[in-house]
N, C-alpha and C positions, 0 to 999 in steps of 0.2 A: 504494500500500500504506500502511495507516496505521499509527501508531504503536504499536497495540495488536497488531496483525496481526507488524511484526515482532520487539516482544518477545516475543510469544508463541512466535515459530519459534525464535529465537538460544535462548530458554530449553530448547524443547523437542529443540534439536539439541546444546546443552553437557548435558541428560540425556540424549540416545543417546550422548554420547562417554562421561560418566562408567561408563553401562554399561557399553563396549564395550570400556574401560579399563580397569573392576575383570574382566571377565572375563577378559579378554588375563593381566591380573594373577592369576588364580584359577589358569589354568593351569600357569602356570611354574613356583607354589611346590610346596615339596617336601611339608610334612606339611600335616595335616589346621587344626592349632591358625593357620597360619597363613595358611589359607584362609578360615577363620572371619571375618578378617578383613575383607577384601574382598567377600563375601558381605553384611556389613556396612554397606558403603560403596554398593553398591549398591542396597541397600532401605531406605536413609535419607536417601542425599544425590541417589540420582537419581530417587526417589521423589517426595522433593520439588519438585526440578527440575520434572518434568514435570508433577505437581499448579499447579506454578504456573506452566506455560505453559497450562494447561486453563483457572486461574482468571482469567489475563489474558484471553484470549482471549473466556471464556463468563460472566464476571464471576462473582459468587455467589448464579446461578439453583440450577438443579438440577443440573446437570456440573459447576458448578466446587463445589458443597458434596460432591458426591459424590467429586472427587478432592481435596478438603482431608483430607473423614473417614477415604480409601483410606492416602493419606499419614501421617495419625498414629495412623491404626493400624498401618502398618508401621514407624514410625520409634518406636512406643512395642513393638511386638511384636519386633520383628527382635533388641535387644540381650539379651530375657530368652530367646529363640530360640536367640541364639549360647552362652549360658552355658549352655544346659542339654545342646546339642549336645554343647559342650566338654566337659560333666559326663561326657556317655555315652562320648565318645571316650577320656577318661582312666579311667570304669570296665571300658572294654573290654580296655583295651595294659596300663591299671595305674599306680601312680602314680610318677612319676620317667619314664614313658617317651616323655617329649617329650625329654627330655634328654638320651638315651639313642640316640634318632633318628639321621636323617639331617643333623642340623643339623652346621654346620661351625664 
């Protein structure tokens, strides 16, 4: 196995843990604002992860420019995605009602 072969795997198996991690984590929390989070976390850090076990692997033919371009358009989409989510979420319950929640 060459060196390219298994940075490519260690990269693209620490992004299936990051998923597998922010999901496990989506689950547990209690409201919405702090799922948002996580959500997050997974379309930017494991996004990239696996973008760059594609470009080790297929270097920057046509697969690895199409998961660089995948990557930063989720890592540039994902945060104005979360804020506007958040927006709707606080137009819905009203404002103060994160605080109000379930939080302890």
């Amino acid at each position: 196995m060459s060196g390219a072969t298994l940075a490519s795997r260690v990269l693209l198996w620490l992004g299936v843990a990051v998923a597998l991690l922010a999901c496990g984590a989506l689950a547990v929390q209690r409201d919405a604002y702090d799922r948002l989070h996580y959500v997050g976390v997974l379309s930017t850090v494991g996004a990239a992860l696996l973008a760059a076990a594609v470009v080790v692997q297929e270097w920057l033919n046509g697969s690895g420019l199409s998961a660089l371009l995948v990557a930063v358009v989720l890592g540039l989409g994902s945060p104005v995605m979360a804020r506007a989510t958040g927006r709707a979420i606080r137009a819905v319950d009203g404002p103060g009602a994160e605080d109000a929640g379930e939080r302890s």
